[in-house]
N, C-alpha and C positions, 0 to 999 in steps of 0.2 A: 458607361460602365455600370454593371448591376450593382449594387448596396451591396456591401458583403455584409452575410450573414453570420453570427457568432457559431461556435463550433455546438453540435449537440452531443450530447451522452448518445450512444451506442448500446441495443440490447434490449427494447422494448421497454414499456413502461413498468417503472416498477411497483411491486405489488403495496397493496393498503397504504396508500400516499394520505395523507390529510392536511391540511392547511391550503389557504392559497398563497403562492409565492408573488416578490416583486411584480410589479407591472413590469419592471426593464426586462427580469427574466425570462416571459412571456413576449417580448416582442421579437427579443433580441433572438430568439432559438429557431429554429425549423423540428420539425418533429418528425422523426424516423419510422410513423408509426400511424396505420388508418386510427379513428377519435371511437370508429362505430357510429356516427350518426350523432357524434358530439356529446356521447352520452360521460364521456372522462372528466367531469368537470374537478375543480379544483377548490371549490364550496365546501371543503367540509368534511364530504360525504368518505366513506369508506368502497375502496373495491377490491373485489377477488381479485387473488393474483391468475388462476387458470382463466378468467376470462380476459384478462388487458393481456395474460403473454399470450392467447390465443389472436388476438387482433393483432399482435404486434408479428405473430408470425404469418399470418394468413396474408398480411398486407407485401409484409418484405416478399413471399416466395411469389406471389400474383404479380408485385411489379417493381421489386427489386428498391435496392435505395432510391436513384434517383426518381424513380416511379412514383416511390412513394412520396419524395421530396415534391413533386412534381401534381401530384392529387392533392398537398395541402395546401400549397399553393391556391390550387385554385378553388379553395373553400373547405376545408374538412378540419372545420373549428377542434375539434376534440385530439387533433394530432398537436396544433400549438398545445394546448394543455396537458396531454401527455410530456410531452418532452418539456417544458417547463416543470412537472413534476421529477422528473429523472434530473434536472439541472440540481433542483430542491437536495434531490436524495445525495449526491454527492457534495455539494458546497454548502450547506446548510450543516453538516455535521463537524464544519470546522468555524460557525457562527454564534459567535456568544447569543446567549438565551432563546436559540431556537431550537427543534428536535425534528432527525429526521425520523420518522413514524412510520416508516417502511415496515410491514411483519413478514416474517414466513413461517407457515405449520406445522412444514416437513423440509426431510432432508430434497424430497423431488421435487417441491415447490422452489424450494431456492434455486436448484438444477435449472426448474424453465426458467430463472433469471437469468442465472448465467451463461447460460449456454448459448445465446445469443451473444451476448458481449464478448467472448470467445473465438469470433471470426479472425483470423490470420486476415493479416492485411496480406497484400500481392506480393510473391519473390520470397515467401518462406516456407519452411516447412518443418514440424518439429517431431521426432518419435521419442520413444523409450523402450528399454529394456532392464529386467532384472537380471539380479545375479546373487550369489551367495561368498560369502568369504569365510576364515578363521582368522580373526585379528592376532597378527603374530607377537602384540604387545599382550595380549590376554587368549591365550589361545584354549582355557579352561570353559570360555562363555562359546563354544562348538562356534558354528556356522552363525552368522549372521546377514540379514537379506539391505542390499543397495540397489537402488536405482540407478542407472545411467540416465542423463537426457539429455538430448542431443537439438541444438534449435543450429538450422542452415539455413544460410540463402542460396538461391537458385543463381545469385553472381554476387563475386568480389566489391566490397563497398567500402567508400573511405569516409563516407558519411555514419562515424560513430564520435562516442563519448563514452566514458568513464569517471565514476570515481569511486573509492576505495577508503579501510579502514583508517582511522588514525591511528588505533594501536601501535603501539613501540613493536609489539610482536607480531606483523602479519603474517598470516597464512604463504605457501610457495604459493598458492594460484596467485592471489594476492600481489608478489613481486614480480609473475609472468607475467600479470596484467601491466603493471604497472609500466613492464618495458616494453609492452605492444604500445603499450599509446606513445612512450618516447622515442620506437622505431618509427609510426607513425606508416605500416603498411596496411597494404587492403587487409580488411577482414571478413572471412566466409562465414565463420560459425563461431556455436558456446558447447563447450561439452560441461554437464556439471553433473556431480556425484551429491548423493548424501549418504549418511552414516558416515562418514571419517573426514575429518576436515583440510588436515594436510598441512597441520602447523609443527611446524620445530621439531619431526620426526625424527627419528639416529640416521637416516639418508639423507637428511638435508630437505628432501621434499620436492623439489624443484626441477631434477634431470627427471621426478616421475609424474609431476604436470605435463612435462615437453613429450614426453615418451605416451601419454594419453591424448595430447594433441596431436601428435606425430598420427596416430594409428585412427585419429577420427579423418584426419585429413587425407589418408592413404586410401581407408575405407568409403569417404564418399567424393574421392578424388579432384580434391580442392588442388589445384595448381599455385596458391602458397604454400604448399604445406603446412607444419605445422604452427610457423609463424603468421598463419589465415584463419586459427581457432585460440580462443580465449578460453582458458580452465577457470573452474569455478567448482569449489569444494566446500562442504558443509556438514558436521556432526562433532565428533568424540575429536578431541584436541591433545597430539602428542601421538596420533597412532600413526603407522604407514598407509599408502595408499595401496590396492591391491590392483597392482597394475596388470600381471598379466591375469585375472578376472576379468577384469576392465577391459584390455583389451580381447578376450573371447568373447565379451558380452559386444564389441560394437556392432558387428557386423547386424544383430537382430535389431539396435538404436533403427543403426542406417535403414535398414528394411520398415521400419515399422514409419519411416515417416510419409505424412502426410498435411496437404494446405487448406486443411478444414478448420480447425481448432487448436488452440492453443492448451486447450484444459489438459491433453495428457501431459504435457511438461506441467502447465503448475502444479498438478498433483504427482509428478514424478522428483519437484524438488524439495517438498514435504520430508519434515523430520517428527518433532512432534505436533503440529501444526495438526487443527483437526476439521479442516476444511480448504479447500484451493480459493484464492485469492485471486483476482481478475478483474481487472477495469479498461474501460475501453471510450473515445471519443470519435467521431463521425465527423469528417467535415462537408460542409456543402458541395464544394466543387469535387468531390472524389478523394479518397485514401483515406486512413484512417488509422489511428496510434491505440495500439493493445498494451497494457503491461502486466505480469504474474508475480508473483513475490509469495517468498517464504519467509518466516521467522515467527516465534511464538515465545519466544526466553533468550535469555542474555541479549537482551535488546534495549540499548539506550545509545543507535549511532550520531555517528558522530561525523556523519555525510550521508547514510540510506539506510536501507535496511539490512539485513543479515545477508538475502540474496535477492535482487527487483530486477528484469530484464523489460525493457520498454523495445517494442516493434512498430517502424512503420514504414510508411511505402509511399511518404508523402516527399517531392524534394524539402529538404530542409533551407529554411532563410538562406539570404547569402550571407556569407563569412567566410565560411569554412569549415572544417574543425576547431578554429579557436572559437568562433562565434556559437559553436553548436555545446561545445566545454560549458561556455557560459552561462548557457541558457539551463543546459541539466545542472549545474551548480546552484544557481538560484531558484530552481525548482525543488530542488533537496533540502535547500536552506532551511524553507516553510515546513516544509511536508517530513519524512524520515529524517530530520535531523531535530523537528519541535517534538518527539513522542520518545516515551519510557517504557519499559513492563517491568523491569527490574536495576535499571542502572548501569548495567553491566555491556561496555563496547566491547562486540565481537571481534577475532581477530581476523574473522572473515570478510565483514560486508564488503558487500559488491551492488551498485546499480550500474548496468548498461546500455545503453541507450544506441540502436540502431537503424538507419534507414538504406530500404533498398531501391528507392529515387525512383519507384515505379510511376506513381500519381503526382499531378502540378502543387507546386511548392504556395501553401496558403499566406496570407499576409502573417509577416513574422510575428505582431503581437495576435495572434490565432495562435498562429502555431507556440507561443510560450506559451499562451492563455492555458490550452490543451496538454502540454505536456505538466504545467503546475498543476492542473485535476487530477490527470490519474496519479501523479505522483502522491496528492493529497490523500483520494479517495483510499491506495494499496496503504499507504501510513496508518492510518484509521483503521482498515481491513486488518493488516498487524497487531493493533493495539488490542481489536475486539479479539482477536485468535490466539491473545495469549495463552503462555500457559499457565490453567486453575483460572483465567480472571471469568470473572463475575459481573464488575463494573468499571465501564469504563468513565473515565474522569475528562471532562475538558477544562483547560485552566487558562481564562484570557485576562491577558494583565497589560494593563495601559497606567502611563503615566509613569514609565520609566524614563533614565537619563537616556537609552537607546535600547534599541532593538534588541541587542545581546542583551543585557541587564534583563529586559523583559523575559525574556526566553529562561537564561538560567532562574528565575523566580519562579518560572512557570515548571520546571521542571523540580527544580526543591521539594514541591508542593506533592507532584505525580510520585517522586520517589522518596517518598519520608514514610519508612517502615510504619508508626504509629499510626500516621492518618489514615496511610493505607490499609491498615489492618481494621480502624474503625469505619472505614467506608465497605468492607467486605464484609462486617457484621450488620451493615445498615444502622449503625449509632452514629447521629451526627456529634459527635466529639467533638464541636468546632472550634477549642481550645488548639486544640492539637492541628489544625488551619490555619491560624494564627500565629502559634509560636513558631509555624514553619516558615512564611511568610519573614519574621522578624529576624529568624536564624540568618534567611539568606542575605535579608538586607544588611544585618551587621550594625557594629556602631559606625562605619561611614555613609550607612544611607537612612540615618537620620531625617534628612528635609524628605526623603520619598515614604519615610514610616508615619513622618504627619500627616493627618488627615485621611489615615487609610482607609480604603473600605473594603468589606467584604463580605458576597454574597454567596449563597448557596441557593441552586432551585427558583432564583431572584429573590430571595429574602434575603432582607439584610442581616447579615447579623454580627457586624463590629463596622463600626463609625465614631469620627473625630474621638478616637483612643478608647471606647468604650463596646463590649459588650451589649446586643440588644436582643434580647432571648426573653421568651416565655412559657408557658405550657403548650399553647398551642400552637405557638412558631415550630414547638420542637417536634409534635405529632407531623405537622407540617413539610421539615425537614427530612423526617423518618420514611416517609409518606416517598417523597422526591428519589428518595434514595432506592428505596424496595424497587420503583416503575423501573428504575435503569439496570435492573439484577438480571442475572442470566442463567442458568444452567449450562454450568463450564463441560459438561458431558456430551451437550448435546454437537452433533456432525453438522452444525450448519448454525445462523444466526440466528434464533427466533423476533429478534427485532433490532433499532439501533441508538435507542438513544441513550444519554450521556449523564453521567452526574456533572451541574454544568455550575463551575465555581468562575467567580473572577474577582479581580484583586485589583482594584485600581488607586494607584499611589499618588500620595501628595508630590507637591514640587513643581509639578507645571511639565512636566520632561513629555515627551512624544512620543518617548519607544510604546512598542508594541507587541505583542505576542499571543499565539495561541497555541499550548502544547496540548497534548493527549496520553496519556498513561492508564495503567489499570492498575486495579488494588491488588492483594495479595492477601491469599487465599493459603488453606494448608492444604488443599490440589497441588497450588503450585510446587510447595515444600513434599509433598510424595512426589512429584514428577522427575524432581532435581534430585531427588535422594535416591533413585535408581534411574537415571539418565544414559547411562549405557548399554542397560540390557533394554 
């Protein structure tokens, strides 16, 4: 039997990589992608994003994945190095004191990134269409514009997962979801709306989820009905849904879909999100797991994100359905359940997770491996997409009593108005680090407030109880702060890395954690203070 290979990232190399990664990373990966003559090395050096996605496509369309799997194989050094850099860009940005150094210059430059990683695995197909409404809770703000977006499979599949808000209040999609999984029938499709979310409207909300299921299933004549499509709703909280809009607009969904790309759906479930979100994994033997996600504010879930659809076409492990629960469970654990932008659990989120059993089922810990990345990498993608942020924070904290303990420290931190406001102005305030840190621990964690340490940028700057600051720590700090700053305007990411804190506590404890949040910005506070129109 051949060695099996670890799963690679999906979508060419990405652009202006620097450092070199693990030796494990480098062995463990196959590279989706010709090297050019090994010129991709991992030294250091800086490269253009149009020339590595120009390799990365010239190779896929001359000889397809495995082809290309199959030429690096048999020597073409520069393909291992690529794809050890694409390993770097996505799990490296959730690794205490490293940076992934990924740039891009333009909104089209990040495009050729993504638009590779955006391939549809086998047996789906996703479209969209617009439409207009008058919200009949405020029918003075005229017409307002919603997307439909519609993801199907080409056959009924029991190979999904879910899971959903904690909110006390969920959303109607929300409780239809909730009863697909405890009917536990096949599922064909996702219809999802944005602009109105479909929570706790004066209709209840619910018979006009089933009534937009009903009319996707009729429309692209799912033989469940509409107990074979999942609703999924996202915007203004308290309004109606506009269902028959909704449904005149499916029949254009239905038409417009197609099994190229995933990109028009994530940019069809976009609110104020100011770029589509896409992660993707490749496995050796065939098939491959896509996932899109939207959310950019009122994001601090408390299982996924606000909306994440995960696609593949790979058979999933044996179990079942329970064993496949599982695994998205503990995939979310890490990923959208470690990250903040403002605190605030929607009463929306939704991740999905579906497979249409097209391609052979990879060894199960692959297959988690792969679905905890993208789940990691769309988390991250979230955080930077906030809304108004600037900068993004990583906060890894070791040497809790457990995992939990670590986590909520890690989050305290991400969402403590003060800090956050002084990490948006690029003041490292690291007062205000500190007292947040000791807030969460409280007087019962004591034995873990001894000996704390905490860094910023790897400077120290508080150990065994004391402050360790100078003039030029603090240029230092300033310094660390400014590199990770963003232009919150801009339609794409011009690069990725983090303001990168960690907190590691006395006591000897084992937990561990690494959350991600952003600062807060007065973007943010204009964006929330007309959020409707």
């Amino acid at each position: 039997m051949a060695a099996f290979v670890a799963p690679r990232i999906a979508g060419g190399p990405v652009p202006m990589m620097k450092a070199s990664p693990p030796t494990s990373a480098v062995s463990s990966i196959e590279s989706v992608s010709a090297g050019n003559g090994g010129r991709a090395t991992t030294s250091g050096t800086t490269y253009s994003a149009t020339w590595l996605s120009a390799a990365a496509a010239a190779a896929t369309a001359a000889l397809g994945w495995q082809g290309v799997v199959a030429a690096n194989s048999a020597g073409r050094r520069g393909g291992k190095r690529a794809a050890a850099m694409r390993r770097r860009a996505t799990d490296v940005a959730w690794e205490a004191g490293r940076q992934d150094e990924r740039t891009f210059g333009s909104p089209e430059q990040f495009m050729t990134h993504l638009t590779p990683e955006a391939k549809l695995p086998a047996g789906f197909r996703v479209g969209t269409a617009k439409l207009t409404f008058v919200p009949q809770e405020a029918p003075e703000m005229g017409k307002l514009p919603m997307t439909l977006t519609v993801l199907a499979l080409d056959e009924p599949t029991d190979a999904y997962a879910a899971v959903f808000t904690t909110n006390a209040f969920p959303g109607a999609p929300v409780l239809v979801g909730r009863r697909r999984l405890l009917e536990g029938r096949p599922l064909q499709g996702v219809v999802v709306n944005n602009k109105v979310s479909n929570v706790f409207p004066s209709d209840g909300g619910e018979a006009s989820s089933e009534a937009v299921c009903a009319a996707a299933a009729d429309c692209l004549g799912f033989s469940g009905g509409a107990s074979s499509v999942l609703p999924s709703s996202t915007g203004v909280i308290g309004w109606r849904l506009p269902v028959e809009e909704m449904k005149a607009a499916m029949p254009a969904a239905a038409a417009a879909l197609q099994a190229d790309s995933v990109l028009p759906a994530a940019r069809g479930i976009m609110t104020t999100d100011r770029y589509a979100k896409v992660s993707a994994v490749e496995f050796p033997g065939g098939g491959r797991i896509v996932g899109i996600a939207k959310g950019a504010g009122m994001i601090e879930p408390n299982m996924a994100t606000m909306l994440c659809y995960i696609l593949t076409d790979v058979e999933p492990p044996p179990g079942g359905r329970v064993a496949l629960q599982r695994m998205l469970a503990d995939a979310v654990r890490t990923s959208f359940n470690s990250c903040s932008i403002d605190g605030d659990t929607s009463t929306s989120d939704t991740v999905v997770l579906l497979s249409s059993r097209r391609a052979p089922a990879p060894p199960q810990n692959a297959f988690e491996e792969a679905l905890g990345r993208v789940c990691r990498d769309l988390a991250g993608q979230v955080v930077r997409n906030g809304e108004g942020t600037q900068h993004v924070m990583r906060v890894f904290v070791t040497g809790a009593a457990n995992d939990d303990v670590a986590r909520s420290i890690g989050k305290a931190v991400v969402n403590g108005p003060l800090f956050k406001s002084a990490v948006a102005g690029n003041d490292p305030n690291v007062g205000r680090l500190v007292a947040k840190v000791g807030q969460a621990l409280g007087t019962n964690g004591a034995a873990m407030a001894s000996g704390c340490l905490c860094r910023i940028g790897g400077e120290t700057i508080f150990e065994n109880g004391h402050f360790t600051l100078d003039g030029a720590k603090e240029k230092r700090l300033a310094e660390h702060l400014r590199s990770a700053q963003v232009d919150s305007s801009l339609k794409y990411p011009p690069h990725h890395r983090v303001v990168d804190i960690e907190v590691r506590l006395g006591g000897g404890g084992r937990g561990t954690a690494t959350v991600m949040g952003s600062d807060l910005t007065k973007e943010y506070v204009e964006i929330n203070g007309d959020y409707r129109s």
